[in-house]
N, C-alpha and C positions, 0 to 999 in steps of 0.2 A: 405204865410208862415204858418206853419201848428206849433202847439203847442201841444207839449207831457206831458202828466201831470203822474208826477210816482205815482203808486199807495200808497196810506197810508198804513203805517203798522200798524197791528191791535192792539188795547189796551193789553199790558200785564202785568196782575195783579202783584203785589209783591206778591213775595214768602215767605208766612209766616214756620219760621225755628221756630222747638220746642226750647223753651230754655232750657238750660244747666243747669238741676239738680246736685246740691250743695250734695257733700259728705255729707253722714250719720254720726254722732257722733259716731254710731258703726263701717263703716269700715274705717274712722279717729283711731277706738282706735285698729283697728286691724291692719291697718300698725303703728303705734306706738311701737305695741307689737313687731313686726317683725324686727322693728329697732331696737330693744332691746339686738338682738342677730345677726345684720347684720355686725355690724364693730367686730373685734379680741378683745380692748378691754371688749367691752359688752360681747361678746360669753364666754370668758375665766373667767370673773365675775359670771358668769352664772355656771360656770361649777364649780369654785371654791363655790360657796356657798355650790352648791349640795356634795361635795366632804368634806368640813369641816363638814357637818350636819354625813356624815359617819364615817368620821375620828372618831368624840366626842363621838358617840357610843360604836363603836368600842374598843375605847379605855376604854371606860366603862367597856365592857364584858371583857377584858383582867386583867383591876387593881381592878375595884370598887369588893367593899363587896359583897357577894350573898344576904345580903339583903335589898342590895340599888340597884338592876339590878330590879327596877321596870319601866312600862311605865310612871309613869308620873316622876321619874328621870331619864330618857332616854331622856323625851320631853323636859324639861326644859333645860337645861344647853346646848341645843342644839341652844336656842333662841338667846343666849348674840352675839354671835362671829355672825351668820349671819346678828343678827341687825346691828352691826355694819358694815356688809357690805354692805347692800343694801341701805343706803345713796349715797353711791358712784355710785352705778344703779341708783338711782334717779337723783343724779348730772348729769350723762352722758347722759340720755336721755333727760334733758332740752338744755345741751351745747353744744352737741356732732352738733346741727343746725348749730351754731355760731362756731365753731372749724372746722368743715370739709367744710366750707362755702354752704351748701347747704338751710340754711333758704331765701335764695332769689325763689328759685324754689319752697320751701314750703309755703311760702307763697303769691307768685304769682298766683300757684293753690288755696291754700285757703286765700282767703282776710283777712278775720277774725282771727283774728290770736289768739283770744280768745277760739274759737273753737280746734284750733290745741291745746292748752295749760291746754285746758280741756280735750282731749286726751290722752296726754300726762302723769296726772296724773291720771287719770283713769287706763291707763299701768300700771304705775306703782303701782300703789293700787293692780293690780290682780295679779302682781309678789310678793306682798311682801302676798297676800293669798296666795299664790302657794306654796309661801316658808314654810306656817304654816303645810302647806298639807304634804311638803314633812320632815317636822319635826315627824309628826305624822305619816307617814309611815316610818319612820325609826324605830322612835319610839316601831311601832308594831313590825317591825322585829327583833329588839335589844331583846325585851322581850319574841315574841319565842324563840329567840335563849337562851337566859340566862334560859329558862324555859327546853330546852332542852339539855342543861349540864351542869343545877345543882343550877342556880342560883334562885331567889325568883319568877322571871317571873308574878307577880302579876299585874292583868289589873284596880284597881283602882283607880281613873279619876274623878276629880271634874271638872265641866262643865264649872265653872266659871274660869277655869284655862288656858283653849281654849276661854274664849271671851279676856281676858288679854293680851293673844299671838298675839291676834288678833290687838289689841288695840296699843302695844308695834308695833309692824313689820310695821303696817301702818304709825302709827306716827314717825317713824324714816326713811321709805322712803322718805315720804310727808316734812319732814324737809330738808333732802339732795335736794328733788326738788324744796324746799324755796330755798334755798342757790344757786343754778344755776341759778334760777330768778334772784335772784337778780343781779349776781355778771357777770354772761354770759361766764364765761371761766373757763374751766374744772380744770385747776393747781390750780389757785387760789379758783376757790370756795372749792374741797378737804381740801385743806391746810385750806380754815378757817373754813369748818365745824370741823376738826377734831381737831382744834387750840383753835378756840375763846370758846369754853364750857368749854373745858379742864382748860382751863388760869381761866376764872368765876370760877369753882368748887375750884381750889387751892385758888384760893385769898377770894372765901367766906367759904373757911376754915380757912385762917392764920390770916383773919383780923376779931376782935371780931365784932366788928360794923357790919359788913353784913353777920354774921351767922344767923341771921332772915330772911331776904331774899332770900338768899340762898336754904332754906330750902323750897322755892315758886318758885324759881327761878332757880335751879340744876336740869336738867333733869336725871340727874346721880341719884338724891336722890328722884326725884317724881314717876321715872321710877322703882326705885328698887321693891315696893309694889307689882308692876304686876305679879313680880317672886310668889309673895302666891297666895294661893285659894281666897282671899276675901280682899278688898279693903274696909277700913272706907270712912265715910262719907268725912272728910277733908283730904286724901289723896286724892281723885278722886277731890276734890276743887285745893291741890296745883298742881296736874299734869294736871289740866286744866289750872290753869295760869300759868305757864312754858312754857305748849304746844301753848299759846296764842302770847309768848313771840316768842318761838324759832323756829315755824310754824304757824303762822296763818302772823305774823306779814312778817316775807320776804315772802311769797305765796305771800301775798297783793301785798305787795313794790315790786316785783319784774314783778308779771302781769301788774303793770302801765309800768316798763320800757321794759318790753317787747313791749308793745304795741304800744310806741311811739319809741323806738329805729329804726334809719333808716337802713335799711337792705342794707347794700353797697356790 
């Protein structure tokens, strides 16, 4: 009987595979940004702020005095109405995951989901610059124009009046995306950012007891200061505690439930 013995096959090494480099914090905030303007209502938010920043101009050079058609009453009055709107940019870019169900894909890609969340408001922070930007060149054109038919067209600008704008736009984005942390759906969170301040400011007006607090506690009334050139010392105290209140506090509260909310 004769015995065949099969040959051995020869040792073969594992295949060491590079690992799988982890998105950058930068292009995390570059597709953020891009989400910003992907879904109809983001895009149409977008277009309306830009469109209201013209309108208020506009409407300036046609009614205001020739000697209020200056830039920095061009710039200012331009701030209110867009603050007010890019809360609601801020809401939609946190909820907008949880509304169109795609945070299961978002965050399967990234585990961390503190990282996406920190993207996230970072977008948001460069939109609500963007907006200061696109204040100021309205701005500028508002004041050639009134300078070129007739109106006062004066270009001066206290400096401290662009870091306020600054201050103002950031901190009412970064609030709207408190408010979607916490709450996680887009109706609802709108409805009580735009609700629950409103309701505080009348009631620590009509009730004498919390006109004290109020006056610490109203972003309505800590926020108004920014509109001047120059902030006291305890104004920049109560729009910090306000801003402590009505953004620092749901940012917080709302990154814990993000992070532990199950992603169904």
């Amino acid at each position: 009987m004769t015995t065949t013995t099969a040959p051995t096959a020869p040792a073969v090494a594992p295949e060491h595979r590079p690992g799988v480099r982890r998105p950058s914090l930068l292009r995390l905030t570059a597709v953020e940004l891009r989400k910003l303007s992907d879904t109809r209502a983001g895009l149409w938010l977008l277009i309306t702020i830009g469109l209201v920043t013209a309108v208020i101009v506009t409407l300036q050079l046609i009614y205001a005095d020739a000697a209020d058609q200056t830039f920095a009453s061009f710039f200012v009055p331009s701030l209110l109405p867009v603050g007010v709107l890019l809360p609601v940019l801020g809401i939609l870019s946190i909820t907008a995951e949880w509304s169109q169900r795609t945070a299961l894909v978002t965050y399967a890609l990234v585990p961390r989901r503190e990282r996406v969340v920190v993207a996230k408001l970072v977008a948001v922070v460069l939109a609500a610059l963007a907006s200061v930007l696109a204040s100021l060149t309205v701005a500028a054109a508002g004041t050639l124009i009134a300078g070129a038919t007739g109106g006062a067209g004066r270009w001066e600008f206290d400096e401290a009046l662009l870091l306020n704008a600054v201050v103002f736009q950031v901190a009412n984005v970064l609030m709207g995306a408190g408010f979607g942390l916490l709450l996680l759906n887009t109706p609802l969170a709108i409805v009580t950012y735009l609700l629950l301040p409103t309701v505080w400011s009348v009631v620590g007006e009509l009730v004498p007891a919390l006109r004290g607090p109020a006056g610490w506690l109203d972003t309505g009334r800590t926020m108004e200061p920014l509109f001047s050139s120059s902030l006291a010392g305890e104004q920049w105290a109560r729009l910090g505690v306000s801003l402590l209140v009505w953004l620092a506090v749901p940012v917080a509260a709302g990154l814990v439930r993000t992070l532990r909310r199950e992603v169904a």
